[in-house]
C-alpha positions as CSV (number, residue, x, y, z in Angstrom):
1,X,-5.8,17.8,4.5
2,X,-3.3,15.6,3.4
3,X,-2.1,13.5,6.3
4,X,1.4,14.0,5.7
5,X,4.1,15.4,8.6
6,X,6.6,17.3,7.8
7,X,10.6,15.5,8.7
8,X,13.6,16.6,8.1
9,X,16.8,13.9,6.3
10,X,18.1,12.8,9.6
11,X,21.3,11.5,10.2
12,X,20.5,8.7,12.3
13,X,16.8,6.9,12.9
14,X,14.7,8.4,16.1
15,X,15.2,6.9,18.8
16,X,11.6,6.0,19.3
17,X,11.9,2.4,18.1
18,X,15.5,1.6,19.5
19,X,16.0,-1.8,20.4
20,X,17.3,-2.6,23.8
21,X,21.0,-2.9,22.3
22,X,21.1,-0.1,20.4
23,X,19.7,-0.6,17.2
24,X,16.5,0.6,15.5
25,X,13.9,-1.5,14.4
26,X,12.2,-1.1,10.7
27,X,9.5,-2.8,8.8
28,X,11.3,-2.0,6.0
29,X,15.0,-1.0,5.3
30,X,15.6,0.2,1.9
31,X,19.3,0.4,0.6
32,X,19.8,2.9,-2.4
33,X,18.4,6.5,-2.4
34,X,18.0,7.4,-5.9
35,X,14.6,6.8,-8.0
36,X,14.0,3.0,-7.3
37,X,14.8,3.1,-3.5
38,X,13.0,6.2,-3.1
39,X,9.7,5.4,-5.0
40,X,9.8,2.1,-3.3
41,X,9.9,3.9,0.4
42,X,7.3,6.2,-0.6
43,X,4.7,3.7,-1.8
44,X,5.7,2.1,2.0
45,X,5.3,5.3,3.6
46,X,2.2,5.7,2.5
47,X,1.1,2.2,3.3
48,X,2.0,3.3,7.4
49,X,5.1,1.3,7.3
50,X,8.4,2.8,9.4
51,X,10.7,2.7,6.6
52,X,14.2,3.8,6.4
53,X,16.4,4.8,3.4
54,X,19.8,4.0,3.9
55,X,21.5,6.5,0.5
56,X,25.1,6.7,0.5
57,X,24.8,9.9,-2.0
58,X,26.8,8.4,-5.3
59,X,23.7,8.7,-7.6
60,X,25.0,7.0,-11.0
61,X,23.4,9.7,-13.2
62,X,25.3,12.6,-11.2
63,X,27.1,13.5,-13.5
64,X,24.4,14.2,-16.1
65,X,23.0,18.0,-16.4
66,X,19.4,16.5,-17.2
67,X,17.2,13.7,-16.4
68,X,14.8,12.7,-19.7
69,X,11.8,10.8,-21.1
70,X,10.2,11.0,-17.5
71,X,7.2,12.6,-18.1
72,X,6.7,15.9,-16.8
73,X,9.7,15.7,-15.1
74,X,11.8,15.9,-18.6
75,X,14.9,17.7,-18.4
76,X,15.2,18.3,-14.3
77,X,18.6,17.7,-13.2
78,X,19.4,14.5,-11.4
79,X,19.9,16.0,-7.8
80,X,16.5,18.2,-8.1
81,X,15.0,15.1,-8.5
82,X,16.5,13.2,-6.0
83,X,15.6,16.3,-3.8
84,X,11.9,16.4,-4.2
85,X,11.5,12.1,-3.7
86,X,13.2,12.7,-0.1
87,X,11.3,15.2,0.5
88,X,7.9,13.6,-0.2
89,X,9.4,10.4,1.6
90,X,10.3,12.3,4.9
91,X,6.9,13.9,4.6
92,X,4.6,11.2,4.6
93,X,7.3,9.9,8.0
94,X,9.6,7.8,5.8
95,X,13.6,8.4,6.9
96,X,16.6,8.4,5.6
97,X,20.2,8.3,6.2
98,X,23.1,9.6,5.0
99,X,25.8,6.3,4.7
100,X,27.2,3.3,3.3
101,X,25.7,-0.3,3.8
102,X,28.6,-2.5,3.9
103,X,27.3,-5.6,5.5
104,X,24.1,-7.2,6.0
105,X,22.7,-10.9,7.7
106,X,19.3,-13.0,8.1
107,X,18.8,-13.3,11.7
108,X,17.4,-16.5,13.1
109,X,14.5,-14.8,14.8
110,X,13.3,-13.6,11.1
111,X,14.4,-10.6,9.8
112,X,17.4,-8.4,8.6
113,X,20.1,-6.9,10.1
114,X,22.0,-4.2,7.7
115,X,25.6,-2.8,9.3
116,X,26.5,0.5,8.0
117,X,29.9,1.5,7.4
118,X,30.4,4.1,10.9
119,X,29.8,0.8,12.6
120,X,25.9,1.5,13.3
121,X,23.7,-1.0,12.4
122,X,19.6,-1.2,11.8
123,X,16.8,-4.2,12.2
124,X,14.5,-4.9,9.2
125,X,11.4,-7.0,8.9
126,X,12.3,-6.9,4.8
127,X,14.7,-5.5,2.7
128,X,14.5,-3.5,-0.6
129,X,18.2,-3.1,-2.1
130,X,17.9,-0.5,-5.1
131,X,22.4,-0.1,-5.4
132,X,22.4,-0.2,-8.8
133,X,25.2,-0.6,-11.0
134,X,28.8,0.4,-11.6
135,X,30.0,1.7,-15.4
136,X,33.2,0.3,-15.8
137,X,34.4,2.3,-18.7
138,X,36.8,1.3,-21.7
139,X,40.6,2.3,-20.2
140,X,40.7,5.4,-22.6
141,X,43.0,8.1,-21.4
142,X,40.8,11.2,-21.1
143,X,36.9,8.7,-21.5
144,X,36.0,9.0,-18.0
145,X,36.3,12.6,-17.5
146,X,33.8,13.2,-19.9
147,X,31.9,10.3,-18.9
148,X,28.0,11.4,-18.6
149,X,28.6,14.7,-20.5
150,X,30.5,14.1,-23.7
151,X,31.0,10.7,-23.3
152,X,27.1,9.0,-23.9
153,X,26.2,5.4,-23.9
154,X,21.7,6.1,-24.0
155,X,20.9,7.4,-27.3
156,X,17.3,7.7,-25.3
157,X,18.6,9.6,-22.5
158,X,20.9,11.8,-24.6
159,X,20.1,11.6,-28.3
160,X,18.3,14.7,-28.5
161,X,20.8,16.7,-27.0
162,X,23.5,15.8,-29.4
163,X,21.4,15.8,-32.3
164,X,23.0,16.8,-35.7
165,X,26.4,16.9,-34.3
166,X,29.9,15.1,-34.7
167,X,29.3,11.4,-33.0
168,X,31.6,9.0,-32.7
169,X,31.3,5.1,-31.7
170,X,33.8,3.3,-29.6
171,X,33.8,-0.3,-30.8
172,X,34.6,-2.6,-27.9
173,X,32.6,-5.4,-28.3
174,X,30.2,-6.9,-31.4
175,X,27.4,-4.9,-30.3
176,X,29.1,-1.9,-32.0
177,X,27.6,-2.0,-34.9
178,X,24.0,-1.9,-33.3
179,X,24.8,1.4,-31.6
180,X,25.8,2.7,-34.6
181,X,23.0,2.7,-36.6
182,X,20.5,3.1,-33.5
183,X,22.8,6.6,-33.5
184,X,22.2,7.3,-36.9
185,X,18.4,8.4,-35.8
186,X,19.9,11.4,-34.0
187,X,22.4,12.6,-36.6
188,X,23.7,12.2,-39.8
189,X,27.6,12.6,-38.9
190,X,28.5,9.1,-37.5
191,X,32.0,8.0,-37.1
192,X,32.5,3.9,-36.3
193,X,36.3,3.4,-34.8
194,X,37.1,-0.1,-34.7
195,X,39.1,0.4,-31.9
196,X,39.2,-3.3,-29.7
197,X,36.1,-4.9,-31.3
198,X,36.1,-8.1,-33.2
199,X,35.6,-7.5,-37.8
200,X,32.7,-7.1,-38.7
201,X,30.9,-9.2,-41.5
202,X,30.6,-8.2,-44.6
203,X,26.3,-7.7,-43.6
204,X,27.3,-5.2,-41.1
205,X,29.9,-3.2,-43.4
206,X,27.2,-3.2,-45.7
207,X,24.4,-2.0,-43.5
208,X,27.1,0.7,-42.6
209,X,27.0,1.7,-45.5
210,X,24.0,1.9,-46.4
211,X,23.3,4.6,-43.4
212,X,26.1,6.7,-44.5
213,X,28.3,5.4,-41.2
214,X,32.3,5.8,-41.3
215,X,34.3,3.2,-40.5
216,X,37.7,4.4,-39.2
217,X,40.4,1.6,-38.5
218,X,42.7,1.5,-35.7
219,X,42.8,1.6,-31.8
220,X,42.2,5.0,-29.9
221,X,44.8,6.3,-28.2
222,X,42.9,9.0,-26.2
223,X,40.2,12.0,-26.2
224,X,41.1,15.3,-27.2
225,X,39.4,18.3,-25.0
226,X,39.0,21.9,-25.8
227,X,37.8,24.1,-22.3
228,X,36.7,20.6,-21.0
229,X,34.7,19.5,-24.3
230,X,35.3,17.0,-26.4
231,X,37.3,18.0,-29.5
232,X,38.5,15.2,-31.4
233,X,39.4,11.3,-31.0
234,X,43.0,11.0,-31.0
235,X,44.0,7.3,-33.0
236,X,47.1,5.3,-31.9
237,X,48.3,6.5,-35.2
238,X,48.4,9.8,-34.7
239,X,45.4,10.7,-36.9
240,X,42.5,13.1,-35.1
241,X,39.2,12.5,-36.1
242,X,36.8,15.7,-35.2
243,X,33.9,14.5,-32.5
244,X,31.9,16.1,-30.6
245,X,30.0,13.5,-28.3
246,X,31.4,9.8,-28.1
247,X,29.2,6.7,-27.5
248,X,31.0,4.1,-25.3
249,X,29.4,0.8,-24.0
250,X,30.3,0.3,-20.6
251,X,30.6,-3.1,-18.9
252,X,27.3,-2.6,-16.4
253,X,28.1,-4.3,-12.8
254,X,25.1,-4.8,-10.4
255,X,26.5,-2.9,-7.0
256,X,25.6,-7.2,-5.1
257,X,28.0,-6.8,-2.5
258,X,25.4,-6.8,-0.3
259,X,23.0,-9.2,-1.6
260,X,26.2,-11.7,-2.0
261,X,26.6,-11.5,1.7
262,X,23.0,-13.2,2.1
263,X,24.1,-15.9,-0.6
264,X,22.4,-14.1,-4.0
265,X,24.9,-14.3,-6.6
266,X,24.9,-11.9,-9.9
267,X,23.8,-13.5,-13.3
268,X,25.4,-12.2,-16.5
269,X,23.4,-10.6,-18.9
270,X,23.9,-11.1,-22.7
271,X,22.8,-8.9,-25.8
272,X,23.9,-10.5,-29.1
273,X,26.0,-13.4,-27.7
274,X,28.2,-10.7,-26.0
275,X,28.1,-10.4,-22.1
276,X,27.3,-6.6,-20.9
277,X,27.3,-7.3,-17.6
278,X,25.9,-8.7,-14.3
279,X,22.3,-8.1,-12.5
280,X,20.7,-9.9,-9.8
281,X,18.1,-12.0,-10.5
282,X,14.7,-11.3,-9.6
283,X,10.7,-11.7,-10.4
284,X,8.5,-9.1,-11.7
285,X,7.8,-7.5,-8.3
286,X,11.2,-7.6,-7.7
287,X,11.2,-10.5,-5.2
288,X,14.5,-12.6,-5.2
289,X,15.5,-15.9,-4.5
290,X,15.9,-14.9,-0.6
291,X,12.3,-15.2,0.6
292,X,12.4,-11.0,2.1
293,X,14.6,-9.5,0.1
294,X,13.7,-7.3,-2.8
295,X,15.7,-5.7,-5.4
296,X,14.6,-2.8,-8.2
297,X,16.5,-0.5,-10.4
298,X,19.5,-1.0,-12.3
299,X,20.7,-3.4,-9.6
300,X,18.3,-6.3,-11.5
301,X,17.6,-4.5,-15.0
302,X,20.7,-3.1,-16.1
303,X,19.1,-0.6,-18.8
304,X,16.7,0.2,-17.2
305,X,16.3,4.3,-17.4
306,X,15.1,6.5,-14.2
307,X,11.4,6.6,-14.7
308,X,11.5,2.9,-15.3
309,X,13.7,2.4,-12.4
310,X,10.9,4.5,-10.4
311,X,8.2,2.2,-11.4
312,X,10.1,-0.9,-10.2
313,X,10.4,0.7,-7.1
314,X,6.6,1.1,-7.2
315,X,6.2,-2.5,-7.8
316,X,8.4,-3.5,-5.5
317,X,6.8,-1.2,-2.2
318,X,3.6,-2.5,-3.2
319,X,4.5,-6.3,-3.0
320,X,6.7,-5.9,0.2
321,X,3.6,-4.3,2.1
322,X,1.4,-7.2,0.5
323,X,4.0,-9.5,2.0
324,X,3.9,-7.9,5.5
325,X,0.0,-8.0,5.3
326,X,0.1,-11.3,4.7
327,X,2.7,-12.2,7.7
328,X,0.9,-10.3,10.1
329,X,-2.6,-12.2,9.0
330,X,-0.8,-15.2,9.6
331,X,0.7,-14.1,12.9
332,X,-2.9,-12.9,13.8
333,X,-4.9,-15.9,13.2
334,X,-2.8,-18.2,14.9
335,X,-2.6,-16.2,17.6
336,X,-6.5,-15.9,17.8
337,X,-6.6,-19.8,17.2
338,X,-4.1,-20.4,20.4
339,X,-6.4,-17.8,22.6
340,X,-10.1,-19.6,21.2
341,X,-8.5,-22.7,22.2
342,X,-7.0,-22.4,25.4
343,X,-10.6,-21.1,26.0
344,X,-12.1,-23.9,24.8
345,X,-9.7,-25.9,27.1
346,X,-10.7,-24.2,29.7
347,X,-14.4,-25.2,29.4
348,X,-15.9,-21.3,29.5
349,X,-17.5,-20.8,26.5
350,X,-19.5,-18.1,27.4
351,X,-16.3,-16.6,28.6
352,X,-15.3,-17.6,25.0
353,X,-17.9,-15.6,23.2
354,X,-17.5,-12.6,25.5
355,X,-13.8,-12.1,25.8
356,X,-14.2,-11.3,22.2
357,X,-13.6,-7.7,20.9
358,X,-17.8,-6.8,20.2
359,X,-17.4,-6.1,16.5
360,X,-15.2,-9.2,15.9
361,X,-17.9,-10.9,17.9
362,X,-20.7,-10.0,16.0
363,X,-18.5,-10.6,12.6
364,X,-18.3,-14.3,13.5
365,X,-21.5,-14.9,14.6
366,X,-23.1,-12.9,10.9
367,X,-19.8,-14.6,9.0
368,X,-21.5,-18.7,10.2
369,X,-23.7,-18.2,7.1
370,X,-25.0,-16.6,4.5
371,X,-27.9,-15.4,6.1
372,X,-29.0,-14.9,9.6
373,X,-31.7,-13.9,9.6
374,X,-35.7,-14.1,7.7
375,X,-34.8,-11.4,5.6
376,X,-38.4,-10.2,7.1
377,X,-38.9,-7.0,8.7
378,X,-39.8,-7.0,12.5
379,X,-43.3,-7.5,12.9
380,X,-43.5,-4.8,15.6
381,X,-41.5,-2.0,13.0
382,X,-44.5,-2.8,10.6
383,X,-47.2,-2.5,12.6
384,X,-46.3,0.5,15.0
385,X,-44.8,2.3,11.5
386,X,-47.4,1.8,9.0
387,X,-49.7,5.0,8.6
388,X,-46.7,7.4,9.5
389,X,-45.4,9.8,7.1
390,X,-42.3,8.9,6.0
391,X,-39.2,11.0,7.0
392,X,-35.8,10.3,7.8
393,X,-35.1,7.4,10.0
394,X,-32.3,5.9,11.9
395,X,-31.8,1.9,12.3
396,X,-30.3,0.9,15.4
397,X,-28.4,-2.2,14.6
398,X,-29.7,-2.6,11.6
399,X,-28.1,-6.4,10.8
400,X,-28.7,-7.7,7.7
401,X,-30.7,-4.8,6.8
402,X,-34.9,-6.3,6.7
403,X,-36.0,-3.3,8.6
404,X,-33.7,-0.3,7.0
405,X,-34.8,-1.7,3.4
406,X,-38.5,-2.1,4.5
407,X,-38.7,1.5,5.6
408,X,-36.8,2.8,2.4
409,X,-38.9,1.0,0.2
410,X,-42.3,3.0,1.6
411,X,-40.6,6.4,1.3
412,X,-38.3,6.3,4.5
413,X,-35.0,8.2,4.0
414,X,-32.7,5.6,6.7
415,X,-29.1,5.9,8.0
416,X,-28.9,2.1,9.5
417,X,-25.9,1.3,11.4
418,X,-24.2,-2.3,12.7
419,X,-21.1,-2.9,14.3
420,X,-20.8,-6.0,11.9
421,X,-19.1,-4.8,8.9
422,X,-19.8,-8.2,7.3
423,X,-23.7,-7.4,8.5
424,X,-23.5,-4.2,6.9
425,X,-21.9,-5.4,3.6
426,X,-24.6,-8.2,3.3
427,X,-27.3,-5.6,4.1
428,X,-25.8,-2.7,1.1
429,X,-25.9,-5.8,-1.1
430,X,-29.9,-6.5,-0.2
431,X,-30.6,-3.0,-0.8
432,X,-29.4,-2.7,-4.7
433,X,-31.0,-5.9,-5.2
434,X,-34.3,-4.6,-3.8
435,X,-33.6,-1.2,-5.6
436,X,-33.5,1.2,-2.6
437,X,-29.5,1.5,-2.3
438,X,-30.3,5.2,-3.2
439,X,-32.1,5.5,0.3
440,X,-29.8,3.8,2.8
441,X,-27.0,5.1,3.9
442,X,-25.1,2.3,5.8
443,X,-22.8,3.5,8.9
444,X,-20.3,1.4,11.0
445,X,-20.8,2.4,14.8
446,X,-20.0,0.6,17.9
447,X,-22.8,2.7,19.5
448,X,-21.1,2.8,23.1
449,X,-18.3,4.6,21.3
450,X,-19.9,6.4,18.2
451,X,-23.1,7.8,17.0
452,X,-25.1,8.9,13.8
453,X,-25.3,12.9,13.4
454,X,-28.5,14.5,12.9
455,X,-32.0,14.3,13.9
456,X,-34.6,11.8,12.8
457,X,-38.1,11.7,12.5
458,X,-38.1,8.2,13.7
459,X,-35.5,5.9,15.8
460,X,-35.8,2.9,15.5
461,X,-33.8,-0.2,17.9
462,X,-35.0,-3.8,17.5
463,X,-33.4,-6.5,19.9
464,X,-30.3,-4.1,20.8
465,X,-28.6,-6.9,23.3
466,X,-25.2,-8.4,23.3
467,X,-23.7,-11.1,25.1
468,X,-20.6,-8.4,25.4
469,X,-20.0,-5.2,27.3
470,X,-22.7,-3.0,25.6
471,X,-23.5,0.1,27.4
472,X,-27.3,-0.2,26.4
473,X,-29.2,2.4,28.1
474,X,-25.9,5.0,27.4
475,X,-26.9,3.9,24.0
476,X,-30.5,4.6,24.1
477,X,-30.3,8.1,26.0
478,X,-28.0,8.8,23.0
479,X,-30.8,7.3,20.4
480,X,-33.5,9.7,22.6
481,X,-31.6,12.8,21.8
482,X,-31.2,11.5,18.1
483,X,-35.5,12.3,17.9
484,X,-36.1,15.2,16.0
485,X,-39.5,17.4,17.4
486,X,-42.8,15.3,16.6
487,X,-40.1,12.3,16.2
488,X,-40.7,8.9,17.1
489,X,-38.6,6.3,18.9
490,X,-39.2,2.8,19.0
491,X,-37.9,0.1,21.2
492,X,-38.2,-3.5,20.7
493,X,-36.5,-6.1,23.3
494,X,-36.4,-9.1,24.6
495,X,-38.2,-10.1,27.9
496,X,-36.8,-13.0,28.4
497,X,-34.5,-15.7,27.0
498,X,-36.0,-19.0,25.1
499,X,-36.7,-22.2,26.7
500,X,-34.9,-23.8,24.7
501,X,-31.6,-21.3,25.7
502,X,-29.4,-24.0,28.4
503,X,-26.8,-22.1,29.3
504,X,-28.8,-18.3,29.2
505,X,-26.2,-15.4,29.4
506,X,-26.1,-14.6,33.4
507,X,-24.9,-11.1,32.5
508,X,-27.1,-10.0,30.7
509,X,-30.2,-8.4,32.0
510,X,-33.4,-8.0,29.9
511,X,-35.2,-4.8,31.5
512,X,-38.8,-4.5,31.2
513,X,-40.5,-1.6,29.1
514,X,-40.9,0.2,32.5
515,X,-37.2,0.0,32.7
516,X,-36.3,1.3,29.6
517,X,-38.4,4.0,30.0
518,X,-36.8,5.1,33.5
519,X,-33.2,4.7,32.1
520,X,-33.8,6.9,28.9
521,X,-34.9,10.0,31.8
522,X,-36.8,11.9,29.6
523,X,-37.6,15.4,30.7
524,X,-41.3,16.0,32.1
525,X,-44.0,17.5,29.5
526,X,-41.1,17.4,26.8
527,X,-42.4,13.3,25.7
528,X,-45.8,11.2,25.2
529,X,-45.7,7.7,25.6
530,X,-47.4,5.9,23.1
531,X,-47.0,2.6,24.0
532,X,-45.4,0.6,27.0
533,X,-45.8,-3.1,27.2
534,X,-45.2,-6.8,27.2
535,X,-46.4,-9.0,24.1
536,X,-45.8,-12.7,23.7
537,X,-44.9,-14.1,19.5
538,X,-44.3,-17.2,18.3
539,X,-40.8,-18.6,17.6
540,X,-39.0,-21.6,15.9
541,X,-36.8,-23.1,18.2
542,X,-33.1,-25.0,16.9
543,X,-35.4,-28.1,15.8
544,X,-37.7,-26.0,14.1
545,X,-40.4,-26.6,16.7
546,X,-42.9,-23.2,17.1
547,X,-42.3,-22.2,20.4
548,X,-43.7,-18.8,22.2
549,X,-41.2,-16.3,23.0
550,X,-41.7,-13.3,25.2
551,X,-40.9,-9.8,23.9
552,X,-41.3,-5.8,25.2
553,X,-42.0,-2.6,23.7
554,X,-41.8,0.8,24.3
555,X,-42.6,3.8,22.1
556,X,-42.6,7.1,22.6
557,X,-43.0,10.6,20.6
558,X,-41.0,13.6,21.3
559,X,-43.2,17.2,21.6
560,X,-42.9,19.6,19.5
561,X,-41.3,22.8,21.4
């Protein structure tokens, strides 16, 4: 299964996160629905962010049959396109909105607030504005009709399709001669008209031609149509020159209304000395100046084409939810810092230790150093275990691994489980470097709550206490019924706590073997008990002094039925 829900394009946000005046809260607004905006919300809807796509519907490439050079999407029309991206957005629970973001402000509490133009407005942790750009086509009577069709400007995005045929170049600006010999790739039939540009040098006339280009003199008066196609280019003269396409170089605008109300200004973009237009600024992710506020697509690359502007929005998703990682790290350890001290304050450090979530507990006690432990298996695993046949065997808090990798290494197949994910990476590290990472399969359980599947021939649970709220014998009825027939379990506790222990856990109880053996309630003639008792070991204490330290042990095989 894929995880995703199916939603339909809403008009308005749920009302699930409204905000007590009204408004809906995002982690992420994005502003633009075409292939930046909506690549960038589905790389955030993926990453479980509530994201909202604000598309006013006024795609730049609308009125283009075909969308190309996007692989395997080559030759789909625009608004197919744009169909399918809101539909994967909406169905991994990204929204979007039908409307026109016409204002939007930093508030002081962090954050974004974008007004739309129905006087609704929405709440954003970031922003990623993908308007684009605005053509603003030479003022030639009948140019903008055909603009998109007839009228061209990408000799990538629509070079093939007017291959071999009549094309013309409106000169406007000293870049004219540029698009008329990049032309020249797509057909032999190029017609230069001078129209408002600057002369050309005598270079450029003679790289002209050189390519077979026409130069015709004069300004154009107008386009000539046939059944709405382009016919001819009508001269201020009077002369017709037969075209069937027409390359004009548009002015490109970055659509920065919005980014100018939060104080980002355009910068103008030059190609050959000549200005083409304006873009906002922005680094490779798409982060601007405006620490929360990304941009992508034409609005900050003014040629860039739709797959391109689909990878920016990519790039830009991905380094908005890294932000928002980041942020809410921050948030998280400071607010962890203020709650350890006040504890600390307080003077209860057991309180401290306990009030703990278990796993981050156990996380910081393995994360003090880089080993806890020996490294050497428990003395009572080795002895009780050597001479068995080796099956499959399951490791009850396995730490840093000594026991789980002992047992592999003499045959054992082992599932050995922590609640310490830094305990269980150390341990998977051990185990390649002693060769067995073949034979241990490492599992993350808080035991009260989860549990290993199968049956084992052996079950194995050394020192399983915890200052925290561990359900032990809960755990070890479960471990019990874990013991496949002629299986053995073994546990290994503490009796008591160390003399040198001042301040010993008072909450904490340490049952005998007798004890454990009551609370696991083992059904009569079903179980042997192998062994049952107290056992005293030696034990460094903080100084390093050998001390003896008092342990338990029960062990008991499960009959075969």
């Amino acid at each position: 299964m894929s995880g995703r829900t199916e939603q339909k394009v809403t008009t308005a946000p749920p009302d699930s996160s409204a905000l007590s005046d009204g408004e809906r809260r995002y982690e992420v607004v994005v502003v633009g629905g075409g292939a930046a905006g909506l690549s960038g919300a589905l790389v955030l809807a993926r990453a479980r962010r509530s994201v909202l796509v604000i598309d006013a519907g006024r795609p730049r490439n609308a009125p283009a049959a075909h969308v190309h050079s996007y692989l395997t999407r080559d030759g789909v029309p625009p608004s197919e396109l744009l169909a399918a991206g809101r539909a994967e957005v909406t169905g991994y629970g990204g929204e979007i909105t039908r409307g026109d973001a016409v204002a939007a402000e930093r508030l002081e509490a962090g954050g974004f607030r974008v007004v739309l133009e129905d006087g609704s407005s929405v709440v954003a942790e970031r922003l990623l504005v993908t308007t684009g750009l605005v053509d603003e086509l030479p003022q030639v009577p009948g140019l903008a009709e055909l603009w998109g069709r007839d009228v061209l400007h990408c000799p990538y995005c629509h070079g093939w399709e007017v291959r071999d045929q009549a094309i013309g170049i409106l000169a406007t600006g000293p870049l004219a001669v540029h698009q008329a010999l990049q032309w020249r790739q797509w057909s032999a039939d190029v017609t230069l008209f001078t129209h408002t540009a600057p002369g050309f040098g005598a270079e450029e006339h003679e790289q002209l031609a050189a390519r077979g280009i026409v130069v015709v003199d004069g300004r154009v008066a107008a386009l000539e149509t046939t059944g709405d196609r382009l016919t001819g280019v009508r001269l201020a003269d009077g002369r017709v020159i037969p075209r069937q396409a027409l390359v004009a170089g548009p002015r490109f605008t970055a659509r920065s209304g919005l980014l100018t109300g939060l104080g980002l200004e355009t910068t103008d973009q030059e190609m050959g000395g000549h200005v083409i237009g304006s873009y906002v600024a922005s680094d490779p992710t798409g982060a601007t100046a405006l620490p929360g506020v990304w941009v992508a697509g034409n609005v900050t690359v003014l040629t860039e084409q739709v797959i391109g502007a689909a990878a920016a929005g990519v790039r830009a998703g991905a380094a908005i939810n890294t932000d928002l990682i980041a942020e809410e790290t921050r948030r998280a350890v400071a607010a962890r810092r203020e709650s350890l001290s006040a504890r600390e304050s307080a003077g209860h450090e057991h309180a401290r230790e306990t009030a703990l979530p278990e796993a981050e507990f156990w996380d910081l006690r393995y994360g003090e150093s880089d080993q806890i432990w020996s490294g050497n298996p428990n003395v009572i695993l080795v002895r009780e275990v050597t001479g068995m046949e080796p099956g499959s065997a399951l490791d009850l808090g396995c730490g840093e691994g000594a026991d789980a990798i002992w047992l592999a290494r003499r045959g054992w197949r082992v599932t050995a489980t922590d609640i310490s994910g830094v305990a269980l990476e150390r341990a998977a590290r051990h185990a390649a470097s002693a060769d067995v990472a073949d034979r241990v399969d490492w599992q993350r359980h808080d035991l009260g709550v989860s549990f290993p599947d199968g049956l084992f021939d052996l079950v194995s649970a050394h020192f399983l206490h915890s200052p925290g709220d561990m359900p032990r014998e809960k755990i070890l009825r479960t471990a019990a019924s874990a013991v496949a027939p002629g299986g053995t379990l073994l546990v290994v506790g503490h009796a008591g706590f160390p003399a040198w222990e001042h301040n010993p856990h008072p909450d904490v109880h340490l049952p005998t073997p007798e004890e454990v053996l009551e609370s696991l309630e083992l059904p009569d003639g079903e179980w042997e008990v192998l062994l049952c008792e107290e056992h005293d070991r030696i034990q460094n204490d903080p100084d390093g002094q050998p001390t003896t330290r008092r342990d338990n042990v029960l062990k008991v095989r499960r009959l075969h039925g």
